[in-house]
C-alpha positions in Angstrom: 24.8 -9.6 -4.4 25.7 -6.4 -6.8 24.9 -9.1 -10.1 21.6 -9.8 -8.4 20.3 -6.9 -7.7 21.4 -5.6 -11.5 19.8 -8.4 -13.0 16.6 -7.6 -11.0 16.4 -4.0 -11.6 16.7 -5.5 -15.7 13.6 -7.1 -15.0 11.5 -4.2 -13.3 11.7 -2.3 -17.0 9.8 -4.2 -18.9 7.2 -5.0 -15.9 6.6 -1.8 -15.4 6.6 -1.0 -19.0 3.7 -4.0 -19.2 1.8 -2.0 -16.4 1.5 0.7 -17.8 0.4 -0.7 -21.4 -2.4 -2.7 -19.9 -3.5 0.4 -17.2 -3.5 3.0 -19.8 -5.6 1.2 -22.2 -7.8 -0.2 -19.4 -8.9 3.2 -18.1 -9.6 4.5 -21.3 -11.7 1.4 -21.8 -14.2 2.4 -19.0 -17.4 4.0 -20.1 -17.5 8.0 -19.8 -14.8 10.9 -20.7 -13.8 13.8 -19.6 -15.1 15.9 -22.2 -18.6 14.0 -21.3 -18.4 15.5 -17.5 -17.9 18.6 -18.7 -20.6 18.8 -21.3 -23.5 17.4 -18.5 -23.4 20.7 -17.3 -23.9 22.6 -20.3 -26.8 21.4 -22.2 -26.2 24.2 -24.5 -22.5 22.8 -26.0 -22.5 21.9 -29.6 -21.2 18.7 -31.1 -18.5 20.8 -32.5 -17.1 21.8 -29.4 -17.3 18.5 -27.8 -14.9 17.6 -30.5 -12.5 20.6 -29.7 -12.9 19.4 -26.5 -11.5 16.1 -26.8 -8.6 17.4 -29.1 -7.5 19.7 -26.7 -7.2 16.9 -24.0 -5.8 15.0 -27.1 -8.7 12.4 -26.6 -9.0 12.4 -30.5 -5.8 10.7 -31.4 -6.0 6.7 -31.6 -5.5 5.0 -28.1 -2.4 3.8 -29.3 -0.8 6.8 -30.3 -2.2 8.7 -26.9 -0.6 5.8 -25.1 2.9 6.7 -27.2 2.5 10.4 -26.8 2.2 9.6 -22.4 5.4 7.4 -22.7 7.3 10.1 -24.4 6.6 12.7 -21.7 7.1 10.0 -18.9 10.2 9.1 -20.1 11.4 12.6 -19.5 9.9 12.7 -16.1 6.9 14.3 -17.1 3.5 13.2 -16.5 1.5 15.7 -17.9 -1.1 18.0 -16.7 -4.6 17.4 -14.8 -7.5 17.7 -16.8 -9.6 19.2 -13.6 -10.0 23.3 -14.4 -7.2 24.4 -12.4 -4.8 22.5 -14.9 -2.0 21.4 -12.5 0.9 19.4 -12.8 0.1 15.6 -12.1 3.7 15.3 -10.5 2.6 18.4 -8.2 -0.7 16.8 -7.3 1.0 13.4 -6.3 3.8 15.2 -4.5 1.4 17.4 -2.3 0.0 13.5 -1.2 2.2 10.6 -1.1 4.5 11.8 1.8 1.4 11.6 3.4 0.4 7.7 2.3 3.7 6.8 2.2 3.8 7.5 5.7 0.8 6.0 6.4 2.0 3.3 5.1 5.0 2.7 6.7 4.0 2.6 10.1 1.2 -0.1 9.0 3.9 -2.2 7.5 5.9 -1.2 11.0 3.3 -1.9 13.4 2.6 -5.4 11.2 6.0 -6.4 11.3 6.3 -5.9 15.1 3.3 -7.7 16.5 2.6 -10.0 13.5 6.0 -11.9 14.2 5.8 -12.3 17.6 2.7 -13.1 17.8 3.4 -15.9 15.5 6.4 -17.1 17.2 4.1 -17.3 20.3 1.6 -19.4 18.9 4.0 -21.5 17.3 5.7 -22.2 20.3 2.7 -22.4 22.4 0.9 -24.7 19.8 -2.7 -25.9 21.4 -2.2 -23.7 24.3 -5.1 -21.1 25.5 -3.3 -18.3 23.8 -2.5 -20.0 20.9 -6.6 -20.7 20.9 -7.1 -17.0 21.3 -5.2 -15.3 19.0 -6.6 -17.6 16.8 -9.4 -16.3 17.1 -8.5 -13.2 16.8 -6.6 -13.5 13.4 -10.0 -15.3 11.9 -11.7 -12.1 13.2 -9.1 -10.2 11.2 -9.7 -11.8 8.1 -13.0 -11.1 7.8 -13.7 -8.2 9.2 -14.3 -5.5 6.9 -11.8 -2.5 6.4 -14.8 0.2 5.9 -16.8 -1.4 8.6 -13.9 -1.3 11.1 -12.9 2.0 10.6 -16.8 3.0 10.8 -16.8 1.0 14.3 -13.8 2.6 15.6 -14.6 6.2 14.6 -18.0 5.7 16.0 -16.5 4.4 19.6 -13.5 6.4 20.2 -14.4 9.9 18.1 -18.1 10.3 18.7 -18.9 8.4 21.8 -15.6 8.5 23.6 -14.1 11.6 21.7 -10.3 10.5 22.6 -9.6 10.6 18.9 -10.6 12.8 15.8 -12.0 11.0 12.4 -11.0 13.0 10.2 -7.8 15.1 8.6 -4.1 14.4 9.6 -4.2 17.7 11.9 -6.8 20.3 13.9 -7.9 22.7 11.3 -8.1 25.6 14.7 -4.9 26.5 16.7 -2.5 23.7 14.6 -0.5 26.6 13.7 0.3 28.1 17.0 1.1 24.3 18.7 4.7 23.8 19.3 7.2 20.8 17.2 6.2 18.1 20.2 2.4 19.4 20.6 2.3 18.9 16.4 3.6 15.7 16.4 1.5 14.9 18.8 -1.6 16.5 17.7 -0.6 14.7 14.1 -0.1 10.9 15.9 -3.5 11.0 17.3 -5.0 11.8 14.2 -3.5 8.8 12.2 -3.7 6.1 15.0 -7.2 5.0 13.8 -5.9 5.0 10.0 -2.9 3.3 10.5 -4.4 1.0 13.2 -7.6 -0.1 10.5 -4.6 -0.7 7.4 -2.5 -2.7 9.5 -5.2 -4.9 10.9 -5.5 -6.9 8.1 -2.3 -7.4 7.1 -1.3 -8.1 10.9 -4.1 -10.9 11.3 -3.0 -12.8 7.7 1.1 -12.4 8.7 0.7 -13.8 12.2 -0.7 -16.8 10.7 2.1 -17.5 8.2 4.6 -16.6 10.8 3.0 -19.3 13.0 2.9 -22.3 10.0 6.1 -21.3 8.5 8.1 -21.9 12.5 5.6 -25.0 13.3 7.2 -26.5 9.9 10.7 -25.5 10.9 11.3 -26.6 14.2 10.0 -30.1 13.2 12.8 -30.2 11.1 15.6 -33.1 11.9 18.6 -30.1 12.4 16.6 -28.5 15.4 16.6 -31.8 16.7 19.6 -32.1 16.7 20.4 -28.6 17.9 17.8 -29.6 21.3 19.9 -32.6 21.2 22.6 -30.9 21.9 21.5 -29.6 24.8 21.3 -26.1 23.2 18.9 -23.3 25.7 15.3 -23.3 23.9 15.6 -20.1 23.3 18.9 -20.0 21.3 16.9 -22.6 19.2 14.2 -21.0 18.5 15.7 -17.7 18.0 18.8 -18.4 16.2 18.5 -22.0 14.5 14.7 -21.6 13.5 13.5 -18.4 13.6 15.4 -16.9 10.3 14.6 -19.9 8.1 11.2 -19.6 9.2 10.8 -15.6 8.1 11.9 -17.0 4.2 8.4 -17.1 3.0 7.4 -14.1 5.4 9.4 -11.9 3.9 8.4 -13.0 0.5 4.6 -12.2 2.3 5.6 -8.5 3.3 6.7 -7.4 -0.3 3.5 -8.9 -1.9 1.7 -7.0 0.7 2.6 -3.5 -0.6 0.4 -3.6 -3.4 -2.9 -4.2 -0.7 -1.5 -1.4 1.2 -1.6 0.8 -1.3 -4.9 -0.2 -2.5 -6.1 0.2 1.0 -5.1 3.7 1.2 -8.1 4.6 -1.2 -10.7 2.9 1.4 -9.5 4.9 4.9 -8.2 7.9 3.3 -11.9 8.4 2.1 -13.6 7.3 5.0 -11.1 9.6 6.7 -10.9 12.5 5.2 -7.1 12.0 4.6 -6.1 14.3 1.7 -3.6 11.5 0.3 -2.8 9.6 -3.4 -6.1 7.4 -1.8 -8.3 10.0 -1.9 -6.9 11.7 -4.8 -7.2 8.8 -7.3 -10.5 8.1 -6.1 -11.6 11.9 -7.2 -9.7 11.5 -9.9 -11.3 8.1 -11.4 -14.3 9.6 -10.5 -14.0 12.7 -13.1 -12.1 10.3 -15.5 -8.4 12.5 -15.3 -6.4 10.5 -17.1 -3.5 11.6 -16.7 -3.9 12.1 -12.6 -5.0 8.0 -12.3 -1.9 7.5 -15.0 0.7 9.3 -12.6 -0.5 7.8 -9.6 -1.1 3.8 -11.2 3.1 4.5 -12.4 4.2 6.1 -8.4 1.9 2.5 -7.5 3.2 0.2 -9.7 7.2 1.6 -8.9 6.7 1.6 -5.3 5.0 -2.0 -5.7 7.8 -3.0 -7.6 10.6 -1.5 -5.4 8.8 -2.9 -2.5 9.2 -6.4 -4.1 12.5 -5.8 -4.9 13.5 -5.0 -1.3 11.6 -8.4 -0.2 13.8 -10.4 -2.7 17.0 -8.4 -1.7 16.4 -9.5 2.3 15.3 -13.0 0.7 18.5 -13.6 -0.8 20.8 -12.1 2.5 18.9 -15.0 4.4 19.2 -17.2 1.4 22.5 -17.1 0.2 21.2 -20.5 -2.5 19.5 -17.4 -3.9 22.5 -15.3 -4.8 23.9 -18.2 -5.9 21.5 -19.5 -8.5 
């Protein structure tokens, strides 16, 4: 296992080293600068100070050498500074948000992984049954239901008609302060049900179904035959003969999943309100920071990667061929 995981992390250098080559010069590709922004607002500027402008930011250089200059600071753990007015460290932006998507997103990939899988061990050993039928329907009704348009529906039902639940923030702006450890937590659950409950429903609707056709093709294989031959409890069959073959290609699912998680964030931590690395590269596309949707594509593309990495890892401890090869 330690000589495959070390030739994996080999492998993640020069992918992410790729990623970053093709992001940088992608975003710099796009129409609009920063320099641009800036000058919309003051008809009076001068060509000559756009131009001291865009060497300040070091927009002047060739893209090739601005992409070199970047890799250089990166290397050293430095991704630069905002070009927003207040100048900030990009690593201090980020950090201020991603505990806050990161958590996010780890109790959607939770809350998936608990209902998805037995919900697709249900149907699959219920095949044709009225359940089965149901939750069919309601995984087609997953896949094409539209994130914005479900979060829109359920902030409409249970914030403004019902008012269980607020829609918007990640805590009260009034008293949140005074509230004891339990009444926070509390106060900060009820806040991210709806966000957490509209990025896992995707995700939950698409991994039941593979869950479901991945144990329909094992159990019709000739060794749980024989194991029901044997007289073996259906249970123990399905649960210990068929059930971790059949979560192979899930897992290999769930880590290709991280990347639409991510990407996810920047739809319901708008809609939200949520102030996470969503909302923050959405702003920051938006007033072309460079090095802001730099920082935040590299914290995307590592967590991607790692999240990959942990999906082939539990791969190869339930496919010991793959440690092998």
């Amino acid at each position: 296992m330690a000589r495959y995981l070390f030739r994996r992390l080999l492998t993640m250098v020069p992918l992410l080293l790729g990623i970053t080559m093709i992001s940088f010069a992608v975003i710099h590709l796009a129409p609009g600068e920063p320099t641009g922004l800036q000058a919309e607002f003051n008809p009076k500027i001068t060509k000559e100070a756009r131009e001291r402008l865009r060497a300040y930011y070091g927009l002047d250089k060739p893209l090739h050498i601005q992409y070199l200059l970047w890799l250089k600071r990166v290397a050293t753990l430095d991704l630069g500074r905002s070009f927003s007015p207040d100048r900030r460290p990009v690593s201090e932006k980020i950090l201020e948000r991603l505990p806050i998507t990161v958590t996010i997103n780890l109790l959607s990939m939770l809350l998936i992984i608990l209902v998805a899988i037995p919900i697709g061990v249900y149907c699959a050993t219920h095949q044709g049954s009225f359940g089965d039928r149901a939750l069919t329907v309601f995984v087609f009704v997953g896949y094409a239901t539209p994130t914005f348009w479900l979060a829109l529906l359920l902030m409409l039902l249970f914030g403004v008609k019902l008012g269980w639940l607020p829609i918007s923030g990640i805590r009260s702006l009034v008293g949140y302060e005074a509230m004891g450890p339990l009444e926070k937590a509390i106060d900060m659950g009820r806040h991210l049900l709806l966000p957490v409950l509209v990025s896992a429903f995707g995700g939950l609707a698409g991994l039941s179904r593979y869950m479901r056709t991945s144990l329909l093709e094992v159990i019709r294989q000739d060794y749980i035959t024989a194991a029901r031959a044997k007289g073996l409890p259906e249970g123990k069959v399905i649960y210990k003969h068929a059930l971790r073959n059949a979560l192979l290609p899930v897992i290999t699912i769930l880590g290709l999943s991280v990347p639409g998680l991510i990407g996810g964030s920047v739809i319901f931590e708008t809609i939200f309100s949520i102030p996470g690395m969503g909302q923050l590269f959405f702003y920051s596309v938006m007033a072309r920071d460079y090095p802001v949707v730099m920082g935040m594509l590299v914290i995307g593309a590592v967590l991607t990667l790692v999240g990959n990495l942990l999906a082939d890892l539990a791969y190869a401890w339930a496919d010991p061929r793959i440690r092998v090869g």
